[in-house]
C-alpha positions in Angstrom: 11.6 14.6 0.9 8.5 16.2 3.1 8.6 14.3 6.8 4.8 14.9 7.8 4.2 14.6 11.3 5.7 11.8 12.8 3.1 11.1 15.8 0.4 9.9 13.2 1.1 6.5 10.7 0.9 8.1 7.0 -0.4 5.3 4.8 -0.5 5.4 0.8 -3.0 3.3 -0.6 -3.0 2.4 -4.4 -6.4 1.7 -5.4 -9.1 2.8 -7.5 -12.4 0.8 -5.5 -14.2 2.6 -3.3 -14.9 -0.1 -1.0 -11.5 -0.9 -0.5 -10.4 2.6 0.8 -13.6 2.6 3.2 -12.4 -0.7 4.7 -8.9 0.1 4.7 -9.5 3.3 6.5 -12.2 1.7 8.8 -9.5 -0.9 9.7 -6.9 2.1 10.3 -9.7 4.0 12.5 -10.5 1.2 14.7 -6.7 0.8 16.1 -7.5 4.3 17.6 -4.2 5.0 15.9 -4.1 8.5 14.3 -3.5 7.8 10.9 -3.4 9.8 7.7 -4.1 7.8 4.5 -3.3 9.8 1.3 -5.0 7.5 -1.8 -3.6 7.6 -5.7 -5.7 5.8 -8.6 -2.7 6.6 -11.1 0.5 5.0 -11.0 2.4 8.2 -11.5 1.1 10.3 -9.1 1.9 7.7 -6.6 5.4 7.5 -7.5 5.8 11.3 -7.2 3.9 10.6 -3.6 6.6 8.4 -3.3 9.6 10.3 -4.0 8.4 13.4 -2.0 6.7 12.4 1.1 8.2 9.9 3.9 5.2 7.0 4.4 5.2 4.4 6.8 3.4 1.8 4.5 2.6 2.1 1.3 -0.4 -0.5 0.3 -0.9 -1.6 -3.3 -4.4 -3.1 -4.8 -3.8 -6.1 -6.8 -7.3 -5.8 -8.7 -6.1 -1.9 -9.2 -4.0 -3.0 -12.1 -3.5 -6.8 -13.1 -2.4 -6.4 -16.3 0.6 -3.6 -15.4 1.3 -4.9 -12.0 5.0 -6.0 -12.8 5.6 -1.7 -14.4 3.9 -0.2 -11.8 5.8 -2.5 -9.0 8.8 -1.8 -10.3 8.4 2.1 -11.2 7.5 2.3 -7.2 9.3 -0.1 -5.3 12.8 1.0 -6.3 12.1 4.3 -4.3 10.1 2.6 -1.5 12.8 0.4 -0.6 15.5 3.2 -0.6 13.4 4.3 2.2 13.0 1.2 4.0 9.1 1.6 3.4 7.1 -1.5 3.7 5.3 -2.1 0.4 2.4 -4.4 1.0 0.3 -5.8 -1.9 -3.8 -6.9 -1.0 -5.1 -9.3 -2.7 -8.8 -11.4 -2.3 -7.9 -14.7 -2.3 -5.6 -16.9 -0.5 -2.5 -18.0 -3.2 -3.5 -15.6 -5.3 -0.4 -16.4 -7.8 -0.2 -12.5 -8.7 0.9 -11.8 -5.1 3.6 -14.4 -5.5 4.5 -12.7 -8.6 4.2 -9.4 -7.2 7.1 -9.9 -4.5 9.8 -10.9 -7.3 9.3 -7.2 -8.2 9.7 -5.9 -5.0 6.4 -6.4 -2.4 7.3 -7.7 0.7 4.3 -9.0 1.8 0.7 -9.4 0.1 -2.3 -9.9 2.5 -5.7 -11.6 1.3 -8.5 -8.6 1.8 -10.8 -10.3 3.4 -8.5 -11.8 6.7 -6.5 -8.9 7.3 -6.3 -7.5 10.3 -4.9 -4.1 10.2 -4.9 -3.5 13.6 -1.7 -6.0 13.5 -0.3 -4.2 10.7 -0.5 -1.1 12.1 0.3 -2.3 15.3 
């Protein structure tokens, strides 16, 4: 397992929109924290991110895979959690029932896009 640099927050984001990595990372920036966010679109790549690099969070997009979201949970969360990495699912709406569904498969949080405040997460 590569340990980056442990003075800056390293952040995988599973995602495949655009906007949401601007956001994310513009959230990030604006803590003045330095923080190095490393972005995978396919589920297997992140789970080799996984396995070899040492993450602080690891943030998975709901709308990046509905219809796989219980496979790809489980394929990553076994070897987040044998890290102790937080794996934090976004969603857009409040009671989103895939959230719910997404922390019997190993999440332990989901936050609704549009009133997160990273700053706290990162904080």
């Amino acid at each position: 397992m590569i340990v980056l640099n442990r003075n800056v927050m390293h952040v995988l984001i599973i995602a495949d929109r655009e906007t949401d990595l601007e956001w994310i990372n513009n959230s990030f920036t604006a803590t003045g924290l330095v923080v190095n966010i490393i972005n995978s679109s396919v589920i297997s790549e992140a789970a080799l991110l996984i396995r070899s690099i040492q993450f602080d969070m690891v943030l998975y997009d709901l709308t990046f895979s509905k219809e796989c979201m219980s496979y790809n949970l489980k394929k990553i969360a076994s070897d987040i959690n044998n890290n102790k990495t937080p794996l934090i699912v976004l969603t857009n709406k409040q009671g989103d029932p895939e959230a719910k569904e997404a922390l019997k498969f190993g999440a332990n949080a989901h936050l609704v896009k549009d009133q997160l405040k990273l700053t706290l997460m990162a904080e």
